[in-house]
C-alpha atoms as one frame of an Amber mdcrd trajectory, in Angstrom:
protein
  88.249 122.770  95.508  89.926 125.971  94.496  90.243 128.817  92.231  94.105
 128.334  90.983  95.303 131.777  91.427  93.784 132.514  94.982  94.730 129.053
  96.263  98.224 130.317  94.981  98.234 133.411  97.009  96.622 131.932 100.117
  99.804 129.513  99.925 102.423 132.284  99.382 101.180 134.392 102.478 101.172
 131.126 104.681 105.205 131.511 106.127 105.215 127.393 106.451 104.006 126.619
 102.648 106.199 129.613 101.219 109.142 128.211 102.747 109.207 124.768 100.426
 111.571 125.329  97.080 113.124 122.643  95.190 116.750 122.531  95.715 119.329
 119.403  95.507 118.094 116.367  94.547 114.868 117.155  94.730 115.643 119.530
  91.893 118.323 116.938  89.939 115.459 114.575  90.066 112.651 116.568  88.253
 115.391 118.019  85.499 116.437 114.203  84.642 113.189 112.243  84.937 111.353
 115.365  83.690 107.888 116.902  85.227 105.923 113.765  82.868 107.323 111.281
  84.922 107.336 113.385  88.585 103.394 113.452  87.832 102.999 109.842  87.266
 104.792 109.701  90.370 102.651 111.829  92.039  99.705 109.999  90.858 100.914
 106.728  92.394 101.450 108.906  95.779  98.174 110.465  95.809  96.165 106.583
  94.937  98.425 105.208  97.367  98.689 108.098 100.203  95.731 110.141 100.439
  92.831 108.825  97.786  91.314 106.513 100.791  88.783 108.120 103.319  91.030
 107.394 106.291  94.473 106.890 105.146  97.240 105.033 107.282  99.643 107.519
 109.559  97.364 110.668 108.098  99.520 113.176 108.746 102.573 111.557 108.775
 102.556 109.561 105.262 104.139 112.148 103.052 107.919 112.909 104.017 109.170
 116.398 103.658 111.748 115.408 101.180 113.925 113.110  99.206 111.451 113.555
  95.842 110.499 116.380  94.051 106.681 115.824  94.795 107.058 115.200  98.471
 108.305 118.654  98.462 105.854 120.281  96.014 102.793 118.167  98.601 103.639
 120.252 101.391 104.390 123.527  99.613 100.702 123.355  98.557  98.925 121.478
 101.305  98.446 118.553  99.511 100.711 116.397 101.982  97.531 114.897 104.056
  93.744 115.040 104.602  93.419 117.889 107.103  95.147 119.680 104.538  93.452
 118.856 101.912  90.520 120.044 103.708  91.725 123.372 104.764  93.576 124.341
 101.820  91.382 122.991  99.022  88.321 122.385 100.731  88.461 118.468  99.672
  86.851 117.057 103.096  88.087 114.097 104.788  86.058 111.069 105.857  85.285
 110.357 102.071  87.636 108.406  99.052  89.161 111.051  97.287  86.897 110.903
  93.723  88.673 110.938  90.209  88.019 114.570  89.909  90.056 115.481  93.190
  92.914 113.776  92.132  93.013 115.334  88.847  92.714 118.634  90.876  95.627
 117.688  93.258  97.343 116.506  90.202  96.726 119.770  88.924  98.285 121.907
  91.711 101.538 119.886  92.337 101.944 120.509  88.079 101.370 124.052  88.610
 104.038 124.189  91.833 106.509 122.336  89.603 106.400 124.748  87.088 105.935
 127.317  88.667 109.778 126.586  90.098 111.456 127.370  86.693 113.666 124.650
  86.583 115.369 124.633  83.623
């Protein structure tokens, strides 16, 4: 797993990640349900999406939009398990533990607020 602020600028120098922003929806969503809710959300996605060793369609299980963390997953490479494992150095093969989901928890927050939605 990574340092915060350099997994931050490793993202914003990558011209695919940099390109995600919440707009639309995506955005109306997180201001009504507010960013409590989007992370229990995002919890249920992770547990059900990416916490086993070999999830089903990896690589193809987390859309590129229509919720606010679907978005936020593939702005910081936390969409599959090959990303996971390049970007955060959380290797595939292996049940995500309690302590990598709290990470990926952790990053998606950060993204979130680090949109300024007001």
């Amino acid at each position: 797993m990574r340092n915060m602020d350099e997994l931050f600028a490793a993202l914003g120098r990558s011209k695919f990640r940099s390109r995600f922003q919440l707009f639309g929806k995506e955005e109306a969503y997180l201001k009504q349900k507010g960013l409590e809710t989007i992370l229990k959300h995002a919890h249920d996605f992770i547990l059900k999406r990416l916490a086993q060793a070999h999830p089903a369609n990896d690589g193809r299980q987390t859309p590129m939009r229509n919720h606010p963390v679907f978005v936020a997953q593939h702005a910081t490479g936390t969409c599959c398990r090959k990303c996971l494992e390049k970007w955060h150095r959380i290797p595939k093969g292996h049940p995500l533990t309690e302590e990598q989901i709290d990470y990926i928890l952790k990053v998606i927050e950060q993204w979130l607020t680090r949109q300024k939605i007001d």
